[in-house]
Backbone as ProteinMPNN parsed JSONL, in Angstrom:
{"seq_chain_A": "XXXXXXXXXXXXXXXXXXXXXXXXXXXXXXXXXXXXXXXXXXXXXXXXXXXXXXXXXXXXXXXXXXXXXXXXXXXXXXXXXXXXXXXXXXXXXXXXXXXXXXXXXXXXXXXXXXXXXXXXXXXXXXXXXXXXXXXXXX", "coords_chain_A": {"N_chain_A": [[-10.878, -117.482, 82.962], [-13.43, -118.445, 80.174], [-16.027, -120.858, 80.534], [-15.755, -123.389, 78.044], [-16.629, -126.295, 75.383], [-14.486, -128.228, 74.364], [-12.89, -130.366, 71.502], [-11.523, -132.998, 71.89], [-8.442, -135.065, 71.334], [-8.791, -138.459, 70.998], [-6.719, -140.295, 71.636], [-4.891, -138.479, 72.861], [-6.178, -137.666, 75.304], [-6.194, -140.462, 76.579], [-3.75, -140.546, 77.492], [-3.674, -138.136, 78.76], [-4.626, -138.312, 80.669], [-3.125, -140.196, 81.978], [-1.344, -139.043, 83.248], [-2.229, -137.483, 85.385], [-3.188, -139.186, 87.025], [-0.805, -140.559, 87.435], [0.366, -138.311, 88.479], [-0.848, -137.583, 90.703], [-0.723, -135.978, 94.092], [-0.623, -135.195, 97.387], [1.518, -133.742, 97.635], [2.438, -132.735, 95.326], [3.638, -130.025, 93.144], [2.604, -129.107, 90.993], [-0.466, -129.427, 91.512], [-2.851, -127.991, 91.163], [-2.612, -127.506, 88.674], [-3.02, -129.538, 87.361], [-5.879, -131.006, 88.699], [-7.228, -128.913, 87.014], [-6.352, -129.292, 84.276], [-7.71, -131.589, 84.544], [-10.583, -131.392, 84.426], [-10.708, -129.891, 82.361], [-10.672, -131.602, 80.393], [-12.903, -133.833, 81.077], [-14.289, -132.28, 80.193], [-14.587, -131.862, 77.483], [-15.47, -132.969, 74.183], [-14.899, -136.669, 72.936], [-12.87, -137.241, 70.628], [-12.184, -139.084, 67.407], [-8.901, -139.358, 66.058], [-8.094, -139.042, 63.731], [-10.422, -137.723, 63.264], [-10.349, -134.92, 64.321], [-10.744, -131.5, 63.694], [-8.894, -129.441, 61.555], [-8.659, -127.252, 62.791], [-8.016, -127.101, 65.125], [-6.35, -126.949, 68.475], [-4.333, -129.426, 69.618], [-2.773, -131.989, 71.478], [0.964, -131.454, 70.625], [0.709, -129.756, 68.934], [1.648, -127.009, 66.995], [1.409, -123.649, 67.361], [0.31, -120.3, 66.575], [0.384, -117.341, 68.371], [-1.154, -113.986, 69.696], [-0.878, -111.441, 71.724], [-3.332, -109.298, 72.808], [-3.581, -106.866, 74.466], [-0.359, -106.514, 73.892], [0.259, -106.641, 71.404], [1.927, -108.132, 71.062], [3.327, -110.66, 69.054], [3.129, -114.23, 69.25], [5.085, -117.764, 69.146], [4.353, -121.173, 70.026], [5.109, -124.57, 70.839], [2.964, -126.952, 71.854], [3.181, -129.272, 74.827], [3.824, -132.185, 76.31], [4.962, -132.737, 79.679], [7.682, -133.868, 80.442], [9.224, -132.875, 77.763], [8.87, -130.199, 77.641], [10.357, -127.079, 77.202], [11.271, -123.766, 77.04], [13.523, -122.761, 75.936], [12.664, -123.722, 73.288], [10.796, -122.974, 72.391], [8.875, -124.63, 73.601], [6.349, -125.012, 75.352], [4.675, -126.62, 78.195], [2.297, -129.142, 78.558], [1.058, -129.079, 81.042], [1.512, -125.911, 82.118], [0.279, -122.808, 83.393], [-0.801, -121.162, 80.85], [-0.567, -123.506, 78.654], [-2.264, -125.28, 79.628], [-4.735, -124.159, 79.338], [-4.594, -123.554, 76.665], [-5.242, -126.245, 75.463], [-7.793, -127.319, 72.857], [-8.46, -125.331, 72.074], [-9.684, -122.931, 69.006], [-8.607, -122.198, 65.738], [-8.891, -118.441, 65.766], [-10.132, -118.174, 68.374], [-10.424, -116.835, 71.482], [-7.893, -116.724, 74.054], [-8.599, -116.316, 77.779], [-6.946, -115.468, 80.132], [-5.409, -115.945, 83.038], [-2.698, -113.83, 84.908], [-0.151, -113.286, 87.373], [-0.458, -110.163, 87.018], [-2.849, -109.473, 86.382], [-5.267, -109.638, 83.946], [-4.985, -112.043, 81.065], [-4.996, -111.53, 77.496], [-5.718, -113.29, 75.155], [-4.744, -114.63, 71.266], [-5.887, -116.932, 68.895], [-4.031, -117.285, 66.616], [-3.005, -118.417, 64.122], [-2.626, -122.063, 63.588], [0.108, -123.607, 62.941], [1.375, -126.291, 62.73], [-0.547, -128.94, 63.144], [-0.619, -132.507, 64.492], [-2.32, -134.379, 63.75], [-3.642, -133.397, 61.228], [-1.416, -133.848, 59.829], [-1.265, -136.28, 59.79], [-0.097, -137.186, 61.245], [-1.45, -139.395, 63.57], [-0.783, -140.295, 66.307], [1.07, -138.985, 67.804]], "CA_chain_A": [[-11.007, -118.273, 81.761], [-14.716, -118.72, 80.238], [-16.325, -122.414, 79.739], [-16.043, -123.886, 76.811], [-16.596, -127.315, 75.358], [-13.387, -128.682, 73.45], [-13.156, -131.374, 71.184], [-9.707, -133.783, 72.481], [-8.163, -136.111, 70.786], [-9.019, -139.718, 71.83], [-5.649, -140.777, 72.059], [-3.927, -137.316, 73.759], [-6.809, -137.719, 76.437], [-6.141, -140.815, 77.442], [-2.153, -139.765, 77.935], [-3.383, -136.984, 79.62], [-5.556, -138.924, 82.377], [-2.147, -140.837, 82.871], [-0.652, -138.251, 83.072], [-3.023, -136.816, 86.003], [-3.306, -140.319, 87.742], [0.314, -140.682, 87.937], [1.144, -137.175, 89.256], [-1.567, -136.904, 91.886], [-0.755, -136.578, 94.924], [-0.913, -133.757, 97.779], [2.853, -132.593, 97.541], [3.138, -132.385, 93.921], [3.846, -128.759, 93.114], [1.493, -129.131, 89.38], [-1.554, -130.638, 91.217], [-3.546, -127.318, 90.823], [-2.523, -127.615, 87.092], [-3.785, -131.038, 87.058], [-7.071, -130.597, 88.496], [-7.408, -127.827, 85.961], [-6.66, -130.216, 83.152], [-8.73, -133.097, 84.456], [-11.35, -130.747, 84.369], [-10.959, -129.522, 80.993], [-10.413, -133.238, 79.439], [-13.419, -134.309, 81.214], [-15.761, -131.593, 79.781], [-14.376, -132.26, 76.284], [-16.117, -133.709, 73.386], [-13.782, -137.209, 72.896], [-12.973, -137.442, 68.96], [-10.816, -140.119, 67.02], [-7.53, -138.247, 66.014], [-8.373, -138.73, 61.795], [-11.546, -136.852, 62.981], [-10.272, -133.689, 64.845], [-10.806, -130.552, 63.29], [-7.597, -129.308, 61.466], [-8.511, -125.759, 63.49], [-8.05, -127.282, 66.923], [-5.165, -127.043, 69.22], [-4.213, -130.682, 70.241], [-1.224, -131.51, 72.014], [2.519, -131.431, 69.902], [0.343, -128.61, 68.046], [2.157, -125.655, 67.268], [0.482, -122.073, 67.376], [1.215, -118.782, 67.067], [-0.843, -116.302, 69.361], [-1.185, -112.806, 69.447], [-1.484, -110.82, 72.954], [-4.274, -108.472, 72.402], [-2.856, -106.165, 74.95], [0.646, -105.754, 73.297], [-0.005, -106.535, 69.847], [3.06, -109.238, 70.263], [3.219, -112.383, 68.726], [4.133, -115.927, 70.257], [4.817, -119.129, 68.873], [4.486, -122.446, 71.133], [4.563, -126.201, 70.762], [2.299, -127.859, 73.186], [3.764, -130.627, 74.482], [3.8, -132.876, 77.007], [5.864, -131.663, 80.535], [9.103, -134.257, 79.771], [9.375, -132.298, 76.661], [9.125, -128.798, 77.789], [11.84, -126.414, 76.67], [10.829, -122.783, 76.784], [14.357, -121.823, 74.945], [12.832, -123.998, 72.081], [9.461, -122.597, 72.743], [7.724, -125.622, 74.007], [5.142, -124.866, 76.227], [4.028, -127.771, 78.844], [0.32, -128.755, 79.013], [0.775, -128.36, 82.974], [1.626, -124.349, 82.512], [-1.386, -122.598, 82.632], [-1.284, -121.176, 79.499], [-0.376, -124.84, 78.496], [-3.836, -125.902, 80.12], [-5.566, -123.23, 78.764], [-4.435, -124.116, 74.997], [-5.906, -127.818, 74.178], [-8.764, -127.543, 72.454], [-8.982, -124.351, 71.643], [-9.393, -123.277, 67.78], [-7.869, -120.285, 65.346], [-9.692, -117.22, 65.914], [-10.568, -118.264, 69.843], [-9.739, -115.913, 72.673], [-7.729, -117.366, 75.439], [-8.324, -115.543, 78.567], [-5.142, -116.276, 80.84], [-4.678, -115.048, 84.969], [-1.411, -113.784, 85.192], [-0.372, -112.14, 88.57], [-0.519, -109.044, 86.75], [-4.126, -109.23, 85.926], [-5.714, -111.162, 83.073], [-4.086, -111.27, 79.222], [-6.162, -112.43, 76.465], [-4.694, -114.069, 73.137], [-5.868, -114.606, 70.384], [-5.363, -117.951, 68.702], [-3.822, -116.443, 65.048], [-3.043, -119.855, 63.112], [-1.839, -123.684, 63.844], [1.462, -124.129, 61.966], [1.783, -127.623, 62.849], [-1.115, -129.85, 64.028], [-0.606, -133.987, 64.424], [-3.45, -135.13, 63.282], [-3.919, -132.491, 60.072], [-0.277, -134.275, 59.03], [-1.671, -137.796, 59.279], [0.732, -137.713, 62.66], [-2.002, -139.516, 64.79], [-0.172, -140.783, 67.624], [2.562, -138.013, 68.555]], "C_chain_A": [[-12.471, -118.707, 81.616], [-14.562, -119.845, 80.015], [-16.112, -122.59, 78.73], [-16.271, -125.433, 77.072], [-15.804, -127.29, 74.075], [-13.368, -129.827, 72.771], [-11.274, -131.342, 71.656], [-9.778, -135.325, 71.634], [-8.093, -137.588, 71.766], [-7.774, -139.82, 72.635], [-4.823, -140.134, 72.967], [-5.458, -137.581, 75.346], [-6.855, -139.102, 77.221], [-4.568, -141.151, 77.706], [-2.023, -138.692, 78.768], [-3.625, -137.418, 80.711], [-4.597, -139.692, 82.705], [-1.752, -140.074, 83.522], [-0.898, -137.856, 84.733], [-3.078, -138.072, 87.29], [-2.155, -140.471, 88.036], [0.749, -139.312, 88.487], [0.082, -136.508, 90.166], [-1.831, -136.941, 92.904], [-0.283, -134.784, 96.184], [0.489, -132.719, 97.68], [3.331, -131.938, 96.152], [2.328, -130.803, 93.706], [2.53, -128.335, 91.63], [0.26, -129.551, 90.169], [-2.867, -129.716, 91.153], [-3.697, -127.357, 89.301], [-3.506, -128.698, 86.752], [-4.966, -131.3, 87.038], [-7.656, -129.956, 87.411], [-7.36, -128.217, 84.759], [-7.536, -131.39, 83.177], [-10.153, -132.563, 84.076], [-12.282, -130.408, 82.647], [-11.058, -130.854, 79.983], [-12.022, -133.597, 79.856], [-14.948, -133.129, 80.779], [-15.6, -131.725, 78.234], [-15.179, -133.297, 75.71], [-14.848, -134.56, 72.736], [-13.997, -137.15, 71.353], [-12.049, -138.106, 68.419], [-10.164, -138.821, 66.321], [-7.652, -138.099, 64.357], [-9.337, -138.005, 61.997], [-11.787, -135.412, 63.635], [-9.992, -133.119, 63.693], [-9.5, -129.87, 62.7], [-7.32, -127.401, 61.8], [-8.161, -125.986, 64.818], [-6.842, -127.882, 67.438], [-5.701, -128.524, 70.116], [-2.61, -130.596, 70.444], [-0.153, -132.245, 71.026], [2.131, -130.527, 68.921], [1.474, -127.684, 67.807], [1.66, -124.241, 66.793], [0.918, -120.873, 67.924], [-0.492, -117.836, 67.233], [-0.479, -114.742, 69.01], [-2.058, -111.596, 70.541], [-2.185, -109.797, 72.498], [-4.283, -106.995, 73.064], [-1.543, -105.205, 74.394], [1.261, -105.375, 72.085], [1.29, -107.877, 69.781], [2.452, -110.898, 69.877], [3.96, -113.251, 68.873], [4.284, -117.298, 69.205], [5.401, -120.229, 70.072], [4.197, -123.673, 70.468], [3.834, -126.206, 72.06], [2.251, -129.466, 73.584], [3.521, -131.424, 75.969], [5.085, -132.606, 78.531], [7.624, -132.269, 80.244], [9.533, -133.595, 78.903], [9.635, -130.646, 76.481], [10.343, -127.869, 77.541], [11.522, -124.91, 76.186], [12.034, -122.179, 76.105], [14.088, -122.382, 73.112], [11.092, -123.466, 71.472], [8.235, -123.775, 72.721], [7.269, -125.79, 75.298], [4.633, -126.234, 76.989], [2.234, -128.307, 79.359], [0.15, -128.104, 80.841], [1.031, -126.926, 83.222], [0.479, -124.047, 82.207], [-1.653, -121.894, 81.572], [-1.319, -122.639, 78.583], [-2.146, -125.081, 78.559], [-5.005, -125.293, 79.279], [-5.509, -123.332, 76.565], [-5.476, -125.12, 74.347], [-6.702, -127.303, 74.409], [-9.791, -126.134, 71.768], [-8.739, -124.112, 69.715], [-8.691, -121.71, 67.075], [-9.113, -119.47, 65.485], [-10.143, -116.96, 67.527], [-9.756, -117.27, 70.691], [-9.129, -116.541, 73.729], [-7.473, -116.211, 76.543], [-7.544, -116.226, 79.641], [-5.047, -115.31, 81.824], [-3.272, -115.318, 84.66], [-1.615, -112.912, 86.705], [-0.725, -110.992, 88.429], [-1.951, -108.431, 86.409], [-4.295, -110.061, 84.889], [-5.243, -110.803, 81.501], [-4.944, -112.042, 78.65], [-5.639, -112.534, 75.317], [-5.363, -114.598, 72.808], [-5.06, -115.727, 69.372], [-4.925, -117.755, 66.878], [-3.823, -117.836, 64.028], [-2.267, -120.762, 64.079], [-1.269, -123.684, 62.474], [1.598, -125.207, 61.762], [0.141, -128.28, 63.497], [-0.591, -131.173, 63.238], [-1.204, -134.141, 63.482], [-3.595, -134.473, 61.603], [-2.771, -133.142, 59.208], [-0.259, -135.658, 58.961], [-0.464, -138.709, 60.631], [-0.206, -138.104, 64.124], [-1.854, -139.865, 66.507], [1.205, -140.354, 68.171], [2.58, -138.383, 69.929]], "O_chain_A": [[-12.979, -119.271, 82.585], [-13.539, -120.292, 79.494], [-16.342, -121.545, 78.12], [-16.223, -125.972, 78.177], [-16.102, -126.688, 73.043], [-13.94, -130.681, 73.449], [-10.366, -130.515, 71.739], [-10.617, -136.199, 71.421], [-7.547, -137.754, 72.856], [-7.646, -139.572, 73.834], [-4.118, -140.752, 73.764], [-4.978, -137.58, 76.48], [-7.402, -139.127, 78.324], [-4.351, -142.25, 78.216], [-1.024, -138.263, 79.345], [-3.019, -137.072, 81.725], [-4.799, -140.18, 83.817], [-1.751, -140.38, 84.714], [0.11, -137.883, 85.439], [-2.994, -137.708, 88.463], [-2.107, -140.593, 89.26], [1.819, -139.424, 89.086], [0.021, -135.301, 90.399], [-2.813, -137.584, 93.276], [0.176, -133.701, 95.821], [0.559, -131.49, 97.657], [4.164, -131.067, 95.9], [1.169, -130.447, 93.918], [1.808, -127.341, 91.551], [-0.388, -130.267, 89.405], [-3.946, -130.306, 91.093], [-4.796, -127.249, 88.758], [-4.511, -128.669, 86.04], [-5.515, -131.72, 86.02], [-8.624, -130.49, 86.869], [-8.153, -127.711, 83.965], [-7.99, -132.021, 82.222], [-10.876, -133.309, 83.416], [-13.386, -130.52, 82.113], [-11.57, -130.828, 78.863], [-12.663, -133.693, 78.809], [-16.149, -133.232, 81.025], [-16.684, -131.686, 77.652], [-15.574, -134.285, 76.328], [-13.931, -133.968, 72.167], [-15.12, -137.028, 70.862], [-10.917, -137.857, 68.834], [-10.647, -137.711, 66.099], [-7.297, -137.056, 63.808], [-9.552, -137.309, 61.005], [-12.852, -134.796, 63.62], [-9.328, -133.631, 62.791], [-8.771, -129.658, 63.67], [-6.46, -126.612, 61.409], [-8.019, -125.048, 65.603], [-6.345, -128.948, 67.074], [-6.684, -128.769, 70.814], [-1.704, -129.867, 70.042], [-0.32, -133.41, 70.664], [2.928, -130.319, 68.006], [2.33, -127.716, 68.69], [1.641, -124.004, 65.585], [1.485, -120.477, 68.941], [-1.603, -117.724, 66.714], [0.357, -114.404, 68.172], [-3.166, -111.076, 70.417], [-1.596, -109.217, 71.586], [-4.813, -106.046, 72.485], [-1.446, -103.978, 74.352], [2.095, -104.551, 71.71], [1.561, -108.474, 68.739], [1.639, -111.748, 70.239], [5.182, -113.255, 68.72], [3.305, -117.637, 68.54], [6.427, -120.183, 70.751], [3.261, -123.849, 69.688], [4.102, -125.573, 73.081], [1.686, -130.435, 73.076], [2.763, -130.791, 76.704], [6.195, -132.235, 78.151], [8.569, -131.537, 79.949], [10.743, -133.532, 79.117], [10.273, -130.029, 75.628], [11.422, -128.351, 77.884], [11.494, -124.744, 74.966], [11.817, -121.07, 75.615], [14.675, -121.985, 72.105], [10.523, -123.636, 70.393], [7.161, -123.828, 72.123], [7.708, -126.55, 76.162], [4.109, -127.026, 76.206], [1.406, -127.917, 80.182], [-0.471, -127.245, 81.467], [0.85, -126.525, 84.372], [-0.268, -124.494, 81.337], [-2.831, -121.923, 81.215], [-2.25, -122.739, 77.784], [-2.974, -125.031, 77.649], [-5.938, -125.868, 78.719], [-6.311, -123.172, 75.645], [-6.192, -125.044, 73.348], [-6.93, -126.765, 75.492], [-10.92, -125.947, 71.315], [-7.933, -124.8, 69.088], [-8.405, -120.633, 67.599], [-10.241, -119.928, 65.3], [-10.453, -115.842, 67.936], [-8.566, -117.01, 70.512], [-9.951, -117.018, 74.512], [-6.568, -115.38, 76.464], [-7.588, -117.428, 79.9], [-4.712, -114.138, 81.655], [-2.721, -116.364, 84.318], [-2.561, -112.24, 87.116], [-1.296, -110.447, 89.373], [-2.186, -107.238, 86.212], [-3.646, -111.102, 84.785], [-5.166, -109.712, 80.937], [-5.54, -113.011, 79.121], [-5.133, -111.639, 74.639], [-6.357, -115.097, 73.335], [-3.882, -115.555, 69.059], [-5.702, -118.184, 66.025], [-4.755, -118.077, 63.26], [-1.538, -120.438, 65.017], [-1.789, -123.733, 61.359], [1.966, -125.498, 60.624], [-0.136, -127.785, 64.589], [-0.255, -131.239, 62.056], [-0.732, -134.065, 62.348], [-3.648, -135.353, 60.743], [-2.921, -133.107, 57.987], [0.542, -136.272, 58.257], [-0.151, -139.873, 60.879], [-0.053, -137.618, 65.245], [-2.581, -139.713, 67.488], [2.098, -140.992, 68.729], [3.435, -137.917, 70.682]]}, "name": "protein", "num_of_chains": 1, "seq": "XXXXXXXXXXXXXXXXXXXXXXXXXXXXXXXXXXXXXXXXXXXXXXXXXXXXXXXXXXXXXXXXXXXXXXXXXXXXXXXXXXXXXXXXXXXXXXXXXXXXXXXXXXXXXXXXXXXXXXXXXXXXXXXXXXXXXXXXXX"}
């Protein structure tokens, strides 16, 4: 996955750093995830939630991708891990495509380790963002 710098919504970043503070600890099975999001939150540009971009994946987003590999196309919420429900297709920030989501915008490449080698998607449109619907505090 290359660097970037993401803009994050004020309010989802500091839900995420609970998030990260309450689940860190050496047995927990996510705490590679976690790192991996503290990471990404803390290289982020912070932005009030009326002033994110209505191109940028924030979390309860929903976005449909487009593996560049198989030509298929995905749709995901990105949600928070309580919430997760891959038969409703909601994606958990702690999966690493999850992680790899916030902050990215339409047209962005996400490059994504799978065991199988690396898949790259391609961020096609946001169906749903929060903030774009005046839903600042999902």
């Amino acid at each position: 996955m290359k660097k970037r710098t993401i803009d994050i919504n004020a309010f989802d970043k500091k839900r995420l750093m609970k998030l990260i503070e309450n689940n860190t600890n050496l047995n927990n099975p996510d705490k590679d995830y976690l790192k991996e999001l503290e990471n990404e939150l803390n290289q982020g540009e912070i932005v009030e939630p009326k002033d994110i971009p209505k191109d940028v994946i924030t979390m309860n987003s929903m976005v449909r991708l487009k593996d560049l590999d198989s030509e298929e196309e995905m749709t995901y919420t990105l949600v928070f891990p309580g919430n997760a429900d891959m038969s409703n297709n909601k994606i958990s920030i702690l999966a690493p495509i999850g992680t790899a989501l916030i902050g990215y915008r339409v047209g962005d490449i996400i490059e994504w380790k799978v065991p199988a080698g690396l898949r790259k998607l391609k961020v096609e449109a946001i169906l749903y963002q929060p903030e774009a619907a005046g839903d600042y505090y999902l």
